[in-house]
Steps between C-alpha positions, in 0.01 A plus 500: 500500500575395204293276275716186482551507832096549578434203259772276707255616806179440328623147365614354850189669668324271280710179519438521870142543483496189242697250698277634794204355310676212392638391844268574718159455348271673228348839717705771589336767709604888393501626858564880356149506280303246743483243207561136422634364166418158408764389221284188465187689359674866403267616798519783684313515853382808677634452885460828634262580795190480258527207438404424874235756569277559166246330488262551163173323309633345186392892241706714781800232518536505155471868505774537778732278340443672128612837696757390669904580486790398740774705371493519113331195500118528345294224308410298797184308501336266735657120466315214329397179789745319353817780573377554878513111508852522346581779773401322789743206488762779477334761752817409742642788331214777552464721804194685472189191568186579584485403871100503490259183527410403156768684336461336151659714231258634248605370138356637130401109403094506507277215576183442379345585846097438617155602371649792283757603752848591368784293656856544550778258634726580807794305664553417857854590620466288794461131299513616159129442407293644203154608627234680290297805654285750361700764334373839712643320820796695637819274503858588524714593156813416436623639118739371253659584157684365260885581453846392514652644795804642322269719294639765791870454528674555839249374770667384783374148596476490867318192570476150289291207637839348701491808677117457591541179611767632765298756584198251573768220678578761746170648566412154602791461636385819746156338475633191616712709803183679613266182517806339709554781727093524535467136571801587792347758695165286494652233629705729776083643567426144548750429717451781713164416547541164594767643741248765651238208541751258666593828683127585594407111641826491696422824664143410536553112621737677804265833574228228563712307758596820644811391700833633483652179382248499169633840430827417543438196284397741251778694490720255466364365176394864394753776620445722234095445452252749472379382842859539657444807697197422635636170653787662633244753689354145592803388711606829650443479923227729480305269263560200686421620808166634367457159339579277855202793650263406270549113527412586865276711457299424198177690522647802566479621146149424456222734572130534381473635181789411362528414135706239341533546112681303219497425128275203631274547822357800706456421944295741696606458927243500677612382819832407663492238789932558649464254812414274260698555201187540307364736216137495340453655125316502218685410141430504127670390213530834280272428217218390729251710722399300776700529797546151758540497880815363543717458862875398494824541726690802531781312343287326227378801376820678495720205308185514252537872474866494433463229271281644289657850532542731147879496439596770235 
């Protein structure tokens, strides 16, 4: 290639990245080296991973950052309060934030601290705030050096601050999806409960009357319900028949011994009187212990213990 034609190159490379600046704000972010240039200050960030997971006292921070190179970059050093300040009304652009709780960004501006103790300012990323905090507590470094960014001709700029904001519009427009599609199915749960429950005290109200026209009833209003098939067993001959047997009969399914058991009471038969339609037993409510002599019809007790029957 010849020269002329790699100066042509050079010079529009740069007119692009220049009206980039211009047009679309101050902070361009060099997606190739994991930086961010700040043609405001003559900045640049680090943005790599680091700059999310090292976490130094204010001597190793400084350390870290004196040792540091991205590319052929070298010279970084840890920012002053007042550049992290700067940064964070422009951290739009950045990609690497440290996600932790009290992730305030270590700077190099010392305070005068407590009793002797030696100081150092840090920056909140979350609201921007300067706090002071002794200078051996760990807190998260970000780096920076001076530099024009053209000092290494031919980046390729692949992201200006337009392009962030985009970025950030449609994750919130996918934010903004997910929250509705959450806020659907809840209200589908919802629904289906309330369905079940309507479901469940339909079903209940007609296995309490016990009579073919209750389940019938049912049916009608619930042909699909969870209860469905066991009213249709309900209103086949068989069932009816055994139903009109018991009506005559009541007693007959009674004997001593026989335990009655639901979410609410516990009955004991102790005796079963059929020429007179009669049953004696002993009952409890579940969380007591004492038991009471109790005597009832045949039919009473039955309509109580369908009533108060466990329906899964």
């Amino acid at each position: 290639m010849g020269s002329n034609v790699k100066t042509k190159i050079i010079t529009a490379l740069m007119a692009t990245m220049v009206m980039s600046t211009i047009a679309m704000g101050t902070v361009i972010r060099v997606t190739n080296l994991e930086v961010v240039y700040d043609s405001d200050t003559k900045l640049l960030w680090q943005d790599n991973s680091d700059a999310k997971t090292i976490w130094e006292g204010w001597e190793k921070g400084t350390k870290y950052c004196k040792n540091l190179s991205i590319d052929k970059y070298n010279g970084w050093r840890l920012p002053s309060k007042e550049e992290l300040i700067d940064l964070y009304r422009k951290k739009r652009i950045l990609k690497n934030i440290s996600s932790q709780s009290m992730s305030n960004y270590l700077s190099s501006t010392s305070s005068e601290g407590v009793k002797g103790i030696s100081f150092a300012w840090d920056v909140s990323f979350s609201d921007g705030s300067a706090n002071e905090g002794n200078k051996v507590f760990a807190r998260p470094v970000r780096c920076v050096r001076a530099g024009e960014l053209f000092d290494s001709l031919g980046i390729k700029i692949k992201e200006t601050i337009a392009e962030s904001e985009l970025r950030e519009e449609e994750e919130a427009k996918q934010e903004a999806l997910k929250k509705q599609e959450q806020a659907k199915q809840e209200a589908l749960k919802k629904q289906k409960g309330e369905l079940e429950k309507q479901d469940k005290e339909l079903y209940s109200k007609a296995y309490e009357m016990d009579t073919t026209e209750a389940y019938k009833e049912y049916l009608q209003k619930s042909p699909n319900g969870k209860y469905a098939s066991a009213a249709r067993d309900n209103i086949s001959p068989e069932s009816i028949a055994k139903r009109e047997q018991e009506r005559k009969h009541p007693c007959e399914k009674f004997y001593i011994g026989k335990n009655i058991i639901n979410s609410i009471v516990k009955i004991k038969v102790d005796g079963v009187d059929k020429e007179n339609g009669l049953v004696s037993f002993q009952s409890k409510f579940i969380y007591e212990d004492s038991w009471n002599l109790q005597e009832a019809t045949c039919s009473a007790l039955t309509t109580f213990a369908r009533k108060y029957s466990d329906l899964q």
